[in-house]
Backbone bond lengths (Angstrom), bond angles and torsions (degrees), N, CA, C in turn:
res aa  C-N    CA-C-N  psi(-1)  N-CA   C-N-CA  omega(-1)  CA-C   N-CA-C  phi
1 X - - - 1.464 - - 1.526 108.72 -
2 X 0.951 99.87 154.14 2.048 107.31 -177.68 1.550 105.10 -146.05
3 X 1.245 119.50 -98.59 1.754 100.12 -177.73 1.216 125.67 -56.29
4 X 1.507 121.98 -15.94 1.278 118.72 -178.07 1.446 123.92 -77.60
5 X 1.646 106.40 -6.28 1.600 124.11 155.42 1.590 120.70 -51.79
6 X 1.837 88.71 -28.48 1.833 83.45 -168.42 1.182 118.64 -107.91
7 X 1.906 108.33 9.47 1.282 107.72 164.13 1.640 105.01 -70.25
8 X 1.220 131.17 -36.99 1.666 121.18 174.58 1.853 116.52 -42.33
9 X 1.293 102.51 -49.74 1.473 116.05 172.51 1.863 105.56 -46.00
10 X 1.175 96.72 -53.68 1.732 108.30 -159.87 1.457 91.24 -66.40
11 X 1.647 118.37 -39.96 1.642 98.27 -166.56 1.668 110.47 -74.70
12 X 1.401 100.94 -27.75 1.912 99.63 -174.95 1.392 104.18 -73.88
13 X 1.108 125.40 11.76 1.295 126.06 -176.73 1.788 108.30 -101.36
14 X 1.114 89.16 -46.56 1.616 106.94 -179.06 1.536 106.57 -78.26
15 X 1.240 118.59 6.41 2.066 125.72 -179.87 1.715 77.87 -126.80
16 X 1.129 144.94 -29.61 1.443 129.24 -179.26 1.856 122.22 -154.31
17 X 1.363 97.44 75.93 1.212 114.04 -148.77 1.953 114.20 -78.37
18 X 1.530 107.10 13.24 1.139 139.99 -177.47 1.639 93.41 -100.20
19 X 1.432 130.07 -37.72 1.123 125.12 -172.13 1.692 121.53 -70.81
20 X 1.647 134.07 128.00 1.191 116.55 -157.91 1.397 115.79 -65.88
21 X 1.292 114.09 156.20 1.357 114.73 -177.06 1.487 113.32 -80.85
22 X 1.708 121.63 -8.34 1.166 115.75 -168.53 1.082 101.20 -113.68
23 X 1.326 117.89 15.47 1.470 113.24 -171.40 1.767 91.95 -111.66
24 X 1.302 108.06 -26.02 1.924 95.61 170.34 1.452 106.46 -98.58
25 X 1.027 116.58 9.95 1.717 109.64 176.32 2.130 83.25 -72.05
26 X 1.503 106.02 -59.47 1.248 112.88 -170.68 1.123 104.66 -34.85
27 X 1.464 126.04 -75.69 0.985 132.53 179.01 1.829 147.94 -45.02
28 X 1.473 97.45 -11.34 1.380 137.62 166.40 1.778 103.47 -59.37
29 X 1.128 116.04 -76.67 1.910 152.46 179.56 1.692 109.42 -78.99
30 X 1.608 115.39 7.77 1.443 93.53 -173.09 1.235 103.73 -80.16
31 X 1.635 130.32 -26.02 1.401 115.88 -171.47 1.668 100.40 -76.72
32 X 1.128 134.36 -13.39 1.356 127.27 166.68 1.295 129.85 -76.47
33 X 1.294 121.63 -5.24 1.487 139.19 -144.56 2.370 58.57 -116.03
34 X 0.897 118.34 -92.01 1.024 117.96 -167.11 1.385 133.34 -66.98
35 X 1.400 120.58 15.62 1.484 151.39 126.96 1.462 100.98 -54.16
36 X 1.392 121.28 -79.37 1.213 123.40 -158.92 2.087 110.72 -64.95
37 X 0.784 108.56 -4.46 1.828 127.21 -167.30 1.763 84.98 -96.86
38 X 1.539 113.20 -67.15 1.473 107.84 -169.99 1.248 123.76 -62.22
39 X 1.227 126.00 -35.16 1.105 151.66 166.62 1.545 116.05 -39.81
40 X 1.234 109.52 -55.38 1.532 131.07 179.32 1.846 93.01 -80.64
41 X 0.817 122.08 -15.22 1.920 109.89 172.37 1.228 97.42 -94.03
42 X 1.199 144.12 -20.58 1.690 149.51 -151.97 1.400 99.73 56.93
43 X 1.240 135.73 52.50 1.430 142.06 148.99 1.801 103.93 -78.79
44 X 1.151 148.11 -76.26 1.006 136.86 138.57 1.495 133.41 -72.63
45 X 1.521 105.91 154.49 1.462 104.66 -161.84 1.634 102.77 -139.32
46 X 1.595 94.13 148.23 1.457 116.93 -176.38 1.460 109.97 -147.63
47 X 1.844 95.37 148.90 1.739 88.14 171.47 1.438 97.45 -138.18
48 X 1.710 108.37 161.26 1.226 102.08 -174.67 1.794 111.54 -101.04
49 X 1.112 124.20 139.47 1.280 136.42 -175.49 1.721 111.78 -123.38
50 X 1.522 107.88 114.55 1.427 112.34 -163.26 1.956 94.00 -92.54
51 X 0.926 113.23 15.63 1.603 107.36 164.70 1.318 105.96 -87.63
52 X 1.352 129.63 -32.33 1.571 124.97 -159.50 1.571 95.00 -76.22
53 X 1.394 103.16 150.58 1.474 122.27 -178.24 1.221 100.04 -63.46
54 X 1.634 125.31 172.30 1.094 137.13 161.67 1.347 126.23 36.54
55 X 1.261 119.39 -34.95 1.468 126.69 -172.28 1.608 109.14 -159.80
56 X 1.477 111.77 101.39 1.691 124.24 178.18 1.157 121.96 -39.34
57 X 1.551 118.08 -26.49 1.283 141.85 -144.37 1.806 97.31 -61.97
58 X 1.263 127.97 105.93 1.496 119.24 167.60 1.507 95.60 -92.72
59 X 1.775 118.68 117.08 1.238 97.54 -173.25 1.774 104.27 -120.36
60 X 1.516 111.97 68.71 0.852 126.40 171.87 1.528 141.70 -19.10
61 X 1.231 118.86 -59.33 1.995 148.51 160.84 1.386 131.62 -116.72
62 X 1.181 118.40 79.18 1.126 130.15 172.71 1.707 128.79 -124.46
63 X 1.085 96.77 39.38 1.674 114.77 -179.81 1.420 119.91 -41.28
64 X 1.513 108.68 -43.36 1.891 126.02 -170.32 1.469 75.09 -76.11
65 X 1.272 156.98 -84.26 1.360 125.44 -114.12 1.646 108.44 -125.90
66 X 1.610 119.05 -11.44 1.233 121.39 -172.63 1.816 123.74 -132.31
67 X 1.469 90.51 6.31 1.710 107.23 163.32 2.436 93.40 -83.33
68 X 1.690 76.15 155.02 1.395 91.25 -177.37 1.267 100.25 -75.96
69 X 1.675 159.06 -45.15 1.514 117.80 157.92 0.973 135.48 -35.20
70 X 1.455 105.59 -37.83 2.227 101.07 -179.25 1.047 78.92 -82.14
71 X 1.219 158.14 42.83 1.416 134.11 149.80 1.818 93.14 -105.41
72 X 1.263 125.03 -36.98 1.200 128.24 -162.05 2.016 95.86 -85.61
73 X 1.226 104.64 -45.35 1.698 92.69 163.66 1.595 137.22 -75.34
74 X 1.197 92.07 -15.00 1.953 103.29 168.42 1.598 83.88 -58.91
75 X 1.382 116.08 -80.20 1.311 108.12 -148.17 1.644 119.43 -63.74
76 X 1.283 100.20 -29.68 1.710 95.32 -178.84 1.945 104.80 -58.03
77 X 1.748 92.66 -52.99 1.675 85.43 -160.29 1.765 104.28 -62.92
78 X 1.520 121.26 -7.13 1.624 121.69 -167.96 1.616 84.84 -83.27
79 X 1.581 121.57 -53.08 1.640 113.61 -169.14 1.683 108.29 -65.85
80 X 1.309 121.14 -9.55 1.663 116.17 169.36 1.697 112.81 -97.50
81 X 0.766 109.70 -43.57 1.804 108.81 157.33 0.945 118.46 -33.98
82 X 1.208 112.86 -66.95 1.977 121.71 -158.57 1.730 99.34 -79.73
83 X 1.317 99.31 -25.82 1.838 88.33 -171.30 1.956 105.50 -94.51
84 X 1.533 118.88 -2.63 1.065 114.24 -177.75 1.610 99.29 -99.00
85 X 1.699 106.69 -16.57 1.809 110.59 169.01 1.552 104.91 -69.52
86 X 1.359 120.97 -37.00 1.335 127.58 -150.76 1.402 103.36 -136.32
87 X 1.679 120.93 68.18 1.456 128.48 -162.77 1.415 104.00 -66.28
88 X 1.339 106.82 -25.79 2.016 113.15 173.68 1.547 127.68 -72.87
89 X 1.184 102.97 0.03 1.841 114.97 -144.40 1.304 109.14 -147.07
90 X 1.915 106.19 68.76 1.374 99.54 -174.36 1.173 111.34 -89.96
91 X 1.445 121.30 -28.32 1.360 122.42 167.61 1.732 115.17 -67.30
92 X 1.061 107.71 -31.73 1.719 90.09 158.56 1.270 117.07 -64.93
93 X 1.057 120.70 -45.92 2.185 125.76 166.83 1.420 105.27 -19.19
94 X 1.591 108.96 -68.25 1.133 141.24 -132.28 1.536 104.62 -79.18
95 X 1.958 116.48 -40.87 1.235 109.63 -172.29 1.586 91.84 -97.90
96 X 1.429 121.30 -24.40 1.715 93.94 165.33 1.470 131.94 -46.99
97 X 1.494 93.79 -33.92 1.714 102.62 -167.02 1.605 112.02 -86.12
98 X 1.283 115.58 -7.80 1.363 136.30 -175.02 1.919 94.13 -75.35
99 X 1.795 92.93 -68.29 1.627 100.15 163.06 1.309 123.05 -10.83
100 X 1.062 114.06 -94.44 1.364 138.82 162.62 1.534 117.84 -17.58
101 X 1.091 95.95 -43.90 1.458 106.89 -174.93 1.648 117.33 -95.52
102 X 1.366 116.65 -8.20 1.300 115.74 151.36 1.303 140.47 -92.41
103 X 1.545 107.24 6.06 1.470 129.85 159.42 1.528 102.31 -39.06
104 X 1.579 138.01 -80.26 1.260 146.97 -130.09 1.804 89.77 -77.36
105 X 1.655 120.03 -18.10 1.529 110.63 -144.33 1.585 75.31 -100.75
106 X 1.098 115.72 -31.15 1.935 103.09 -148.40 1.609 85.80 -94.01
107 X 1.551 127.52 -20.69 1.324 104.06 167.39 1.443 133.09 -75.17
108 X 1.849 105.74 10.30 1.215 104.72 -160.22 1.483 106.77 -106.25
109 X 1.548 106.71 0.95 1.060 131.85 146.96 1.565 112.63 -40.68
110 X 0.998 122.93 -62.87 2.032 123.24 -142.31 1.696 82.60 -116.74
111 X 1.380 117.03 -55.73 1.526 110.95 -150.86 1.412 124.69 -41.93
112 X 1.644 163.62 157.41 0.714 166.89 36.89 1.992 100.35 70.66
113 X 1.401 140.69 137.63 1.581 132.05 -165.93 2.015 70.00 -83.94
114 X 1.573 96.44 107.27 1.251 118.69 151.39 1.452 113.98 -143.83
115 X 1.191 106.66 -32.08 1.945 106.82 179.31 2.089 108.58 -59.41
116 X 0.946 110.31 122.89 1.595 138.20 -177.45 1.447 79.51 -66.63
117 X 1.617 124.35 119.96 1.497 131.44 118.58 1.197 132.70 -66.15
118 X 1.550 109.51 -58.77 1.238 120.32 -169.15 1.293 104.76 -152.76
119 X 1.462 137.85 167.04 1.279 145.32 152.83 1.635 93.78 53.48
120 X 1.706 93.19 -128.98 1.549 113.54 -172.93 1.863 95.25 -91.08
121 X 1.287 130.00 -8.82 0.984 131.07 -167.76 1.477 113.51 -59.45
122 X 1.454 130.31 115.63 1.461 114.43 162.50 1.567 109.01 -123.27
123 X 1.105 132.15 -177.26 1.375 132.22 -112.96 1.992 98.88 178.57
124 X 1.463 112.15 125.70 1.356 122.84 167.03 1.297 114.60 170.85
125 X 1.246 130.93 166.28 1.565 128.65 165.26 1.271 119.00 -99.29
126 X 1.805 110.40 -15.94 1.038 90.36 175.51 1.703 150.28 81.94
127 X 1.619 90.76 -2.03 1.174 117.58 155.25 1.819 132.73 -44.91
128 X 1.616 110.84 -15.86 1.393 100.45 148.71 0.939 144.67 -67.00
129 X 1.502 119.65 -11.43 1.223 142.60 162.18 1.401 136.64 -47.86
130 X 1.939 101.85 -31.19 1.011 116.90 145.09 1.424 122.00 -113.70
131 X 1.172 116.57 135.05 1.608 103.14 -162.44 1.697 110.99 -91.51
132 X 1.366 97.92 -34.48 1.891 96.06 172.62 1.470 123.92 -71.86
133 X 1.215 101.91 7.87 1.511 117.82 -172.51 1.471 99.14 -112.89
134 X 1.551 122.50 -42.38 1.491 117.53 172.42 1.290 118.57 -79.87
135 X 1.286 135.50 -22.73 1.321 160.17 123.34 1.512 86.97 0.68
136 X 1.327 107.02 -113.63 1.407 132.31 -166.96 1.747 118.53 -37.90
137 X 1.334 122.24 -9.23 1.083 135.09 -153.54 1.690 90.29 -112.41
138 X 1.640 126.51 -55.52 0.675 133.04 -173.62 2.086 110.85 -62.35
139 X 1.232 101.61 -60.26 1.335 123.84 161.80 1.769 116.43 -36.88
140 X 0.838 108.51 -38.49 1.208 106.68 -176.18 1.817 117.46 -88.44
141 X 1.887 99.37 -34.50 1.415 107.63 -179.86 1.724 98.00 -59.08
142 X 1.532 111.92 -61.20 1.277 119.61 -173.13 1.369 118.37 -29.16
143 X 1.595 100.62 -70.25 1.734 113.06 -178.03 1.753 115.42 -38.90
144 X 1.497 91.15 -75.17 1.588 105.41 160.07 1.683 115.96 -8.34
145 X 1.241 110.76 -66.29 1.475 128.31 -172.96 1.404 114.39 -72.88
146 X 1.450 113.55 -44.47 1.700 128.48 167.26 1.697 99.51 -54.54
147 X 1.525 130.11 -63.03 1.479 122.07 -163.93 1.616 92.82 -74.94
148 X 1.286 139.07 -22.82 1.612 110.55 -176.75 1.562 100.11 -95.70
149 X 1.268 117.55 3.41 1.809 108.55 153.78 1.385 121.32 -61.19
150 X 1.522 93.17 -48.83 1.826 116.57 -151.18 1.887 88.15 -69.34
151 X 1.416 118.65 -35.17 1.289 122.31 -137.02 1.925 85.93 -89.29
152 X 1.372 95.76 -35.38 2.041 107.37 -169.69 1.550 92.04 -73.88
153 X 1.540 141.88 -52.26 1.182 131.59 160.71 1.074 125.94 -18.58
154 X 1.858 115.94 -75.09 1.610 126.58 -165.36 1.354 89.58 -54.62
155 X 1.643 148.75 -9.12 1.380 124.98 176.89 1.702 122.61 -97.32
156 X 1.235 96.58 -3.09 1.723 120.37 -171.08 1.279 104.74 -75.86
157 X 1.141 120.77 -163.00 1.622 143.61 -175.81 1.925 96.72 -102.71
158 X 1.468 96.98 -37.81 1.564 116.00 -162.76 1.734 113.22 -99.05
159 X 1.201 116.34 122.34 1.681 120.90 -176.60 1.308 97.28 -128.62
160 X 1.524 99.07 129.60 1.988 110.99 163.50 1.622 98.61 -46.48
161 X 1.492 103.04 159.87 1.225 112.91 149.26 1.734 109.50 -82.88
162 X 1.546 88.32 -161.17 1.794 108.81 170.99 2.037 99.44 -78.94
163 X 1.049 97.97 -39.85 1.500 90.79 177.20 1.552 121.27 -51.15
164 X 1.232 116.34 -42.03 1.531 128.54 -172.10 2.096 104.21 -61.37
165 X 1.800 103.96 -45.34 1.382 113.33 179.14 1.649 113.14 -60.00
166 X 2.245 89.08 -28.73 2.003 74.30 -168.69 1.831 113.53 -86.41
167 X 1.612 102.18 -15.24 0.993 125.74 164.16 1.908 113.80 -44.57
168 X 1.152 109.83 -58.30 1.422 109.39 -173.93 1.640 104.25 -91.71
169 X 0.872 142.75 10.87 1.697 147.91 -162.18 2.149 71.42 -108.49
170 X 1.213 99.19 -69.92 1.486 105.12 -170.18 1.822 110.75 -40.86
171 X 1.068 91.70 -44.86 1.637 75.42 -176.69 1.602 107.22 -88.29
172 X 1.388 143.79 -15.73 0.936 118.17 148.75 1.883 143.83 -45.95
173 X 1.853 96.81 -36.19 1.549 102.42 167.37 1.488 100.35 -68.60
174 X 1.041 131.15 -38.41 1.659 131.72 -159.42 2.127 89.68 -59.85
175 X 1.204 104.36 -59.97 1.330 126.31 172.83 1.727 104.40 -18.83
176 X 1.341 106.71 -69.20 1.432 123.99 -143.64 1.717 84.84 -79.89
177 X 1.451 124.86 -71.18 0.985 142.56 150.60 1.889 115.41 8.67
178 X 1.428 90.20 -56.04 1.685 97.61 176.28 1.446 107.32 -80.35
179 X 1.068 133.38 -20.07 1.407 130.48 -167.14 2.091 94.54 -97.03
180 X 1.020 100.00 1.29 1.663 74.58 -172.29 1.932 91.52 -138.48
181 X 1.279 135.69 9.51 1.368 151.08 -156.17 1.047 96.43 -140.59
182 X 2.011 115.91 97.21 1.404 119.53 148.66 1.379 144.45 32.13
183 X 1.772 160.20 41.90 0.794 137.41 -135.54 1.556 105.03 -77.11
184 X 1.682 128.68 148.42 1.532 112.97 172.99 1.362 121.71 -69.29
185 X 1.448 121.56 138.21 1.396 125.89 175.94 1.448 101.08 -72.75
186 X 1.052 144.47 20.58 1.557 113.33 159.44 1.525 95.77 -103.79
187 X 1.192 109.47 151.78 1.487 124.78 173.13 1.096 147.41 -98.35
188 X 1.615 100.16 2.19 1.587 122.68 136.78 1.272 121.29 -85.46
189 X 1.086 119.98 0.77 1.477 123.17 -174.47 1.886 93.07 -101.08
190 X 1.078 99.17 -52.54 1.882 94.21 167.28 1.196 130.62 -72.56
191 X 1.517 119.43 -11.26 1.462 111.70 156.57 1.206 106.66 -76.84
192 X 1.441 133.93 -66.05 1.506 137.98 175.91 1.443 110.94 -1.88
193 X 1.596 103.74 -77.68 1.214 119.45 -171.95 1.478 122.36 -50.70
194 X 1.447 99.87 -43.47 1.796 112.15 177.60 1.650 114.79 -55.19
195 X 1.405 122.80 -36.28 0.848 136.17 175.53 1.442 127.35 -89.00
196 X 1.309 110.01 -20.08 1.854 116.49 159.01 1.487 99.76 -62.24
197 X 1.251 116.24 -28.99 1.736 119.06 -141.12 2.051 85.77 -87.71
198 X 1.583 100.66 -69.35 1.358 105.40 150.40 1.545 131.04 17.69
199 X 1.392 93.34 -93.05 1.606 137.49 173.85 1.442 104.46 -57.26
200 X 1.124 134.34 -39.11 1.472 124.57 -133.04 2.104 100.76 -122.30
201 X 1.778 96.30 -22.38 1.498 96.96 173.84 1.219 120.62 -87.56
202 X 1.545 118.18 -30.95 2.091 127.20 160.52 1.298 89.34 -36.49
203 X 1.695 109.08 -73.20 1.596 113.75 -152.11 1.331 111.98 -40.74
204 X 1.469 133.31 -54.13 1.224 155.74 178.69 1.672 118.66 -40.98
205 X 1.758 100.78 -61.93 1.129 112.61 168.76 1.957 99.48 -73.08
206 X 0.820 146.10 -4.70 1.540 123.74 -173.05 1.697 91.33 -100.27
207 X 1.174 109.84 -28.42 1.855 103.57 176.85 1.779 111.74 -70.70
208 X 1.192 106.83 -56.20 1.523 115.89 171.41 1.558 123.20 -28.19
209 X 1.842 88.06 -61.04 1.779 98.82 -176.77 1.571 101.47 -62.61
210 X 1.724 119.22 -60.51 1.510 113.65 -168.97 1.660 114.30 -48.96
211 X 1.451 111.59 -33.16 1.769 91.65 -176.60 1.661 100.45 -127.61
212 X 1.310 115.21 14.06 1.266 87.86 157.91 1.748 128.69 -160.80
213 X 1.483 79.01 79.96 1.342 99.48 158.86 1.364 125.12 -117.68
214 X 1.158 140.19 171.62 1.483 123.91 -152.17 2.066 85.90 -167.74
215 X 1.706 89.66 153.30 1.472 108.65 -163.51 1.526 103.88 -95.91
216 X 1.301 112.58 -177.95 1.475 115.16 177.86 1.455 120.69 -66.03
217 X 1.834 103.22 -5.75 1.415 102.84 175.27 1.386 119.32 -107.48
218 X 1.458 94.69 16.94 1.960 99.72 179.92 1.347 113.38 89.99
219 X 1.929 112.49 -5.49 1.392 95.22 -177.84 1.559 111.10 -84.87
220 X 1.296 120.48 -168.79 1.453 126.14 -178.90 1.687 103.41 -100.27
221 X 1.055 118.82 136.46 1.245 110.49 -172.89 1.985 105.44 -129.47
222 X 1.102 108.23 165.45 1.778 107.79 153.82 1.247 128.61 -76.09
223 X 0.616 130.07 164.85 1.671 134.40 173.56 1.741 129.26 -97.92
């Protein structure tokens, strides 16, 4: 899954719309940010296989970041971090770490039975398998999450611009785009990328929110 990570971001945003947007994009991708880190040490391991539908990804060993305990310690140690950064702001803690913690569920959506429950047990539906079906699944969580942002805004002090709409229109083509566009067989070349991608949508959203949001009087304001 990939944008459908950032419908989680979009909804804690729309329950706390004071909360930064680039700080749950982070939080959306952190267990991947650290998938993609382990991965590159050969602490966990993957290979890519261009028979698999939709997504090559054979994701064989990934215990540290995509079994349901590291799903249960991402989020504890993310809700003690953020609230010992932010000793005032437990409910900001709280829906970052929530973030975070819906990584393991919404991939269990699309993934292939690779996510670790228990034991030898792994776990997925498997919905990459069909791709217009993971497509559509993803697409729909996103949108969903984008209109109950847009909708919790128009009641605020604070309204997106047009930038924020072309912003998310964009990552939906980017979305669609990935599901039907080649992934590269080298596998530094697909961590690389995962992690520019990573890196490069916070950044995006942290420029957007700081200059452009705008008040009930049309001006542009900070956030």
């Amino acid at each position: 899954m990939l944008i459908g990570h950032y419908s989680a971001a979009l909804a804690a945003k729309s329950l706390k719309p004071k909360l930064p947007l680039w700080q749950l994009f982070i939080a959306a991708q952190l267990v991947d940010i650290f998938w993609a880190i382990l991965v590159f040490s050969n602490i966990e391991l993957m290979h890519i296989d261009p028979s698999l539908k939709s997504n090559p990804l054979d994701l064989y060993y990934m215990p540290f970041t995509h079994s349901l305990l590291a799903t249960a310690v991402w989020t504890i140690v993310s809700l003690l971090c953020v609230w010992l950064a932010f000793k005032q702001r437990y409910g900001h803690a709280l829906l970052l770490a929530a973030v975070v913690g819906s990584h393991w569920f919404l991939d269990f959506l699309v993934h292939r039975p690779d996510l670790l429950l228990y034991g030898d047990i792994k776990v997925g539906l498997a919905l990459w398998n069909t791709p217009l079906l993971a497509l559509s699944v993803e697409l729909a969580l996103f949108t969903l999450a984008a209109v109950w942002l847009r909708q919790t805004l128009k009641k605020s002090e604070l309204k997106y611009t047009g930038a924020f709409t072309t912003f998310f229109i964009a990552m939906a083509i980017f979305l669609i785009a990935n599901y039907f566009v080649p992934m590269p067989t080298d596998q530094t070349m697909v961590l690389a990328s995962a992690l520019a991608i990573y890196a490069l949508l916070p950044a995006l959203a942290y420029w957007l929110e700081i200059h452009r949001y705008k008040n009930a009087n049309g001006e542009l304001v900070a956030n």
